[in-house]
C-alpha positions in Angstrom: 18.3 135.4 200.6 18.3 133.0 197.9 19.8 129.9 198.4 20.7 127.6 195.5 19.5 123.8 195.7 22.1 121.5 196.6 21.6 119.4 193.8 22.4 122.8 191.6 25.6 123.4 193.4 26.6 119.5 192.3 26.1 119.9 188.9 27.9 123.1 188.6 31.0 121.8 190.9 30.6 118.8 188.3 31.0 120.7 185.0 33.9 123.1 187.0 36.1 120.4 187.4 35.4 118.7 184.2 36.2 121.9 181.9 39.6 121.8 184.5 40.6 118.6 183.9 40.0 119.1 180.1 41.9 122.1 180.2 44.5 120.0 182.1 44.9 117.4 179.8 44.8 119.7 176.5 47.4 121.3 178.2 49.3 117.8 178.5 48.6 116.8 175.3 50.3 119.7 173.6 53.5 120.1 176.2 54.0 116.0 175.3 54.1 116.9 171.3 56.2 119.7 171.9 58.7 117.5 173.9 58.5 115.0 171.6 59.4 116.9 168.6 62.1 118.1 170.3 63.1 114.9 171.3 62.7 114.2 167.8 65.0 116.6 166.5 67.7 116.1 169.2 67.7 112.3 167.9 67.7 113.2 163.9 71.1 115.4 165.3 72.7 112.8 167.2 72.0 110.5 164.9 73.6 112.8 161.4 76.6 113.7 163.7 77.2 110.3 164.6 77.0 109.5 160.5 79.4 112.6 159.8 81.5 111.5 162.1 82.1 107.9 160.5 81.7 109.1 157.0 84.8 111.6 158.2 86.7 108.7 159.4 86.3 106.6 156.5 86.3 109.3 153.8 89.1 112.0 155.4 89.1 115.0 153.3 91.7 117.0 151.9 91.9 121.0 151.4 93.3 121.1 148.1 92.9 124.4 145.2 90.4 123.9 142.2 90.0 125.6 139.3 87.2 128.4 139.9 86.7 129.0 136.4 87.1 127.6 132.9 90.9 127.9 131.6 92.1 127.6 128.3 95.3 126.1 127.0 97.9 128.5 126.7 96.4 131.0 130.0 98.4 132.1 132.3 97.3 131.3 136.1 96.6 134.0 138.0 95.8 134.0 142.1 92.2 134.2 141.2 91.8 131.3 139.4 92.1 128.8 142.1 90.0 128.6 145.1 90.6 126.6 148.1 88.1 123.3 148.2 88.0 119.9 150.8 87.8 117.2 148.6 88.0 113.3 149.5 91.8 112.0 149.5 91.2 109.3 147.7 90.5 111.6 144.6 93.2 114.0 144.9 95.7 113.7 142.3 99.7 113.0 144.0 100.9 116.3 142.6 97.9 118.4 143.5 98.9 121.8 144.2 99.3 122.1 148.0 99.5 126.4 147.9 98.8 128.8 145.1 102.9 129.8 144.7 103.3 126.7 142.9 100.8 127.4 140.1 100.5 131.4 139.7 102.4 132.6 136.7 102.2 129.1 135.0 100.8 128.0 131.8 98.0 126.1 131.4 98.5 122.4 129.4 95.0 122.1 128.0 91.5 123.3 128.4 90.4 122.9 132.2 86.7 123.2 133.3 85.3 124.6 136.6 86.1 122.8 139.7 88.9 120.6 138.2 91.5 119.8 140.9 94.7 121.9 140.4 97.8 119.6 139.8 100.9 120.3 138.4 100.9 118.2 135.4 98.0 120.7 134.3 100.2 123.3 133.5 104.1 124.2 132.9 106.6 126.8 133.2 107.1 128.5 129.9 110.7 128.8 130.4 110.8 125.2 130.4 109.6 124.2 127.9 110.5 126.9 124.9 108.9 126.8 121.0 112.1 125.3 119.8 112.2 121.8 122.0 111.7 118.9 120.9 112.2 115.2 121.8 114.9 113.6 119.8 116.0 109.8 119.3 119.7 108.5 119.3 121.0 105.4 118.1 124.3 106.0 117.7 125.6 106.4 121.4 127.5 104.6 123.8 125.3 104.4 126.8 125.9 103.1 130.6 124.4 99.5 131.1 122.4 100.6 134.0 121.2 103.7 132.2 117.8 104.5 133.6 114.7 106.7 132.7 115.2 110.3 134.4 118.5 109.4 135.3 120.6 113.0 134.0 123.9 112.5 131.9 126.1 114.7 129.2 126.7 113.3 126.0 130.7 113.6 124.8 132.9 113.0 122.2 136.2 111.6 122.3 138.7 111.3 119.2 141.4 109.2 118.9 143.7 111.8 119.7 142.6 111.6 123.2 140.5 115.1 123.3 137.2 114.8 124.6 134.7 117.2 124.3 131.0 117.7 126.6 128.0 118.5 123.9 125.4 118.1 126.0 125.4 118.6 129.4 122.6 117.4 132.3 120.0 116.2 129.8 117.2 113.7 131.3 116.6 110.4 129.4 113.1 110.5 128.8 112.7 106.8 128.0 115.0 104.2 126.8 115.2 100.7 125.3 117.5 97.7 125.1 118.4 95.3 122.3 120.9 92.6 122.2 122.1 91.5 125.4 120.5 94.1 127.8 122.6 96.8 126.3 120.4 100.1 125.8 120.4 101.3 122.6 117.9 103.7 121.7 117.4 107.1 124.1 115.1 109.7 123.8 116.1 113.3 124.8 114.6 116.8 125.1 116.8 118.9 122.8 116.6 122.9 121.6 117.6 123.8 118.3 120.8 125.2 119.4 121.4 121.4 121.1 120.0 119.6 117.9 122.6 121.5 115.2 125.6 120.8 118.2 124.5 117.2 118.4 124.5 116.7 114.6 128.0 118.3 114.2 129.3 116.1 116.9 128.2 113.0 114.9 129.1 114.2 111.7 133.1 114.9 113.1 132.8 111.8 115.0 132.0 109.6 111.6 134.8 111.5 109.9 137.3 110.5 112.6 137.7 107.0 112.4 138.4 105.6 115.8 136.0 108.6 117.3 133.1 107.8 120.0 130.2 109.4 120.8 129.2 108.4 124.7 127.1 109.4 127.6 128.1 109.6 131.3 125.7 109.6 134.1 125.1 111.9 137.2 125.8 110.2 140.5 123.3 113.3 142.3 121.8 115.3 140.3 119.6 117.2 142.5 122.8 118.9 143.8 125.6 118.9 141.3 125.7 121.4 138.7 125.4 121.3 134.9 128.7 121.0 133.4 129.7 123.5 131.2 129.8 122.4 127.5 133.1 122.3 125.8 132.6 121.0 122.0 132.4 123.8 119.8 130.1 123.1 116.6 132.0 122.4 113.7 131.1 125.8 111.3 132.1 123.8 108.0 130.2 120.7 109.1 127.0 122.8 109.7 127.5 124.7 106.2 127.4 120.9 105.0 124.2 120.3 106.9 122.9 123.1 105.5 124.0 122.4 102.0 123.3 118.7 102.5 120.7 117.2 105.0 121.3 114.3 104.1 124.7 114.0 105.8 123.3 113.6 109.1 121.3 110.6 108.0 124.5 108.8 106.7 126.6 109.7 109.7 124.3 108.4 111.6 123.9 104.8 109.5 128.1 104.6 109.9 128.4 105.1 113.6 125.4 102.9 113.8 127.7 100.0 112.0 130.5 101.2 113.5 128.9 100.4 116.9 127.5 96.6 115.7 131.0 95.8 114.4 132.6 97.0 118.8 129.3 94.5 119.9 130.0 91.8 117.4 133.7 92.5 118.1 133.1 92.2 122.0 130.4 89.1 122.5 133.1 86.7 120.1 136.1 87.9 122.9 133.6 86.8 125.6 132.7 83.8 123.9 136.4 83.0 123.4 137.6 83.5 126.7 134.7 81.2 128.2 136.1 78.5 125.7 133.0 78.4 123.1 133.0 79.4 119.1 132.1 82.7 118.0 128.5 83.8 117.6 129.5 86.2 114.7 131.6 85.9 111.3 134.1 88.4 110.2 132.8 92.0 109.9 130.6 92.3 106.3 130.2 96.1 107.0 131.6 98.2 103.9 132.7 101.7 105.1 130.7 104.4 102.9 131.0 107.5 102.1 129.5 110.0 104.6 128.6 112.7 102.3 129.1 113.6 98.7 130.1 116.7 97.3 126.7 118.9 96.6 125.5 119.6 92.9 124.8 123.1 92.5 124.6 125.5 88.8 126.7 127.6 89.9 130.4 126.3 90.1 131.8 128.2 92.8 128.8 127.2 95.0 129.0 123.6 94.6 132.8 123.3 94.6 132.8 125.1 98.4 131.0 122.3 100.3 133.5 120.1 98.7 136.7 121.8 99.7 135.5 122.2 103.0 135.4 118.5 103.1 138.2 118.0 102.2 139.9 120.5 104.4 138.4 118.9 107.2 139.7 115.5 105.9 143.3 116.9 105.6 143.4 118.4 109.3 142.4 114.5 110.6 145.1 113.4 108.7 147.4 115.7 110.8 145.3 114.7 113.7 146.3 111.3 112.9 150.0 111.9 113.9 149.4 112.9 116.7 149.4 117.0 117.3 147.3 117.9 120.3 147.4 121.1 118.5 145.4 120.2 116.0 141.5 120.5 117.3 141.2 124.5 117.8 138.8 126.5 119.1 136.4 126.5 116.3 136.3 123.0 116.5 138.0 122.4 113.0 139.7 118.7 112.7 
């Protein structure tokens, strides 16, 4: 039997345990990197949750709709325009659309890109806002002293007779300024055609009535109360002479505007008198002038028609003068 030298049997014990322990601390070396990139990772998590978190808390977002596609102006919005989107609040716009029933079926204002927020002041109701409105400007009323923008008023008529008429009902003042003393004098108003030919007929009877006044009234809640219904019938022959003569607007306007400076001049010098100073104004220069004149035309029957629907008109004031309630019919003829 052969029996290995001791010395043999060392050196391969030796070299056993060495490959072991190399094996054994390979095997360390690799279960340490694997721990530590997972250690790693678990860290790099931590550490962006704890980031999203604060960036959460100081940026809070805010599910809103954008546009999903370009939009021209004058589209109609359909439900697949919009998409839902979380935005940060402090970029979304006070009127952003909140759910897609309050923009489907509107019009689009303007060109819109892709991923635009959706508010409503991007787009109207075409209903709303028809081909024939416009924004007009009146001097000539008599408006409240703490007359407002958006407050909602009708504009009436009353003649000296004591009939008052509504011609516009619930209109909202767009804007509004003040001259002397406070006193708003200029309004701005969004009018259709049909409100535009009522409103010049109502100035154009009002400067042929002497003593008539053309004023506004407020609402005290208009989100609940209803639109009155409008009771001044357009004057037929004062639109034939608005069509005949544009002009006549333009100088009815210029008499009630002197008509209304003579009531403020009349009105500060009885203030001034009652507090016991002088007058701030003179007697009253303003010379009363024609409204209209008679239009020219070639043919003679044309031109004379105008004129003796003038002075038709003219005739029933005079009766209106004495008195008869009778007098202001249906049609609106004075």
């Amino acid at each position: 039997m052969f029996i290995r030298p001791q010395r043999y049997r060392m050196v391969l014990s030796f070299l056993l345990g060495l490959v072991i322990s190399i094996g054994l601390i390979i095997i360390a070396f690799f279960y340490y990197r694997s721990n530590q990139a997972k250690l790693a990772e678990d860290l790099r998590k931590s550490i962006s949750e704890q980031l999203e978190a604060e960036f959460a808390e100081n940026h809070p977002l805010t599910l809103v709709y954008v546009f999903a596609k370009d939009k021209k102006a004058g589209e109609t919005i359909s439900d697949t325009d919009l998409t839902a989107a979380e935005v940060p609040s402090g970029t979304v716009p006070a009127d952003a659309v909140a759910n897609l029933e309050e923009a489907v079926g509107l019009v689009v204002r303007c060109d819109i890109p892709a991923n635009t927020v959706a508010s409503k002041a991007l787009f109207f109701n075409k209903e709303e806002y028809p081909d024939d409105l416009r924004v007009m400007e009146y001097t000539i009323l008599n408006l409240p002293e703490k007359l407002e923008n958006g407050n909602y008023l009708d504009v009436r008529v009353m003649f000296p007779n004591g009939l008052d008429y509504i011609v516009l009902s619930k209109k909202k003042v767009i804007d509004q300024t003040r001259g002397e003393g406070g006193q708003p004098d200029y309004i701005w108003l969004h009018l259709n055609e049909e409100e535009i030919l009522r409103m010049s007929s109502a100035i154009v009877d009002a400067s042929l009535i002497e003593g008539s006044i053309l004023y506004a009234v407020t609402y005290v809640a208009p989100d609940i109360q209803k639109e009155a219904i409008k009771t001044y019938p357009a004057n037929h022959e004062v639109l034939e002479l608005i069509k005949a003569n544009p002009n006549i607007v333009t100088k009815a306007v210029e008499a009630l505007e002197e008509r209304n400076r003579e009531a403020f001049e009349e009105r500060i010098n009885k203030e001034l008198k009652q507090a016991g100073k002088s007058e701030a104004f003179g007697d009253n220069t303003y010379a009363a002038q024609p409204v209209y004149a008679a239009p020219q035309s070639t043919s003679g029957e044309q031109g004379q028609q105008p004129q003796n629907e003038a002075s038709s008109a003219q005739t029933q004031e005079s009766q209106d003068a004495g008195g008869s309630s009778e007098s202001v019919g249906l049609d609106g003829r004075l």
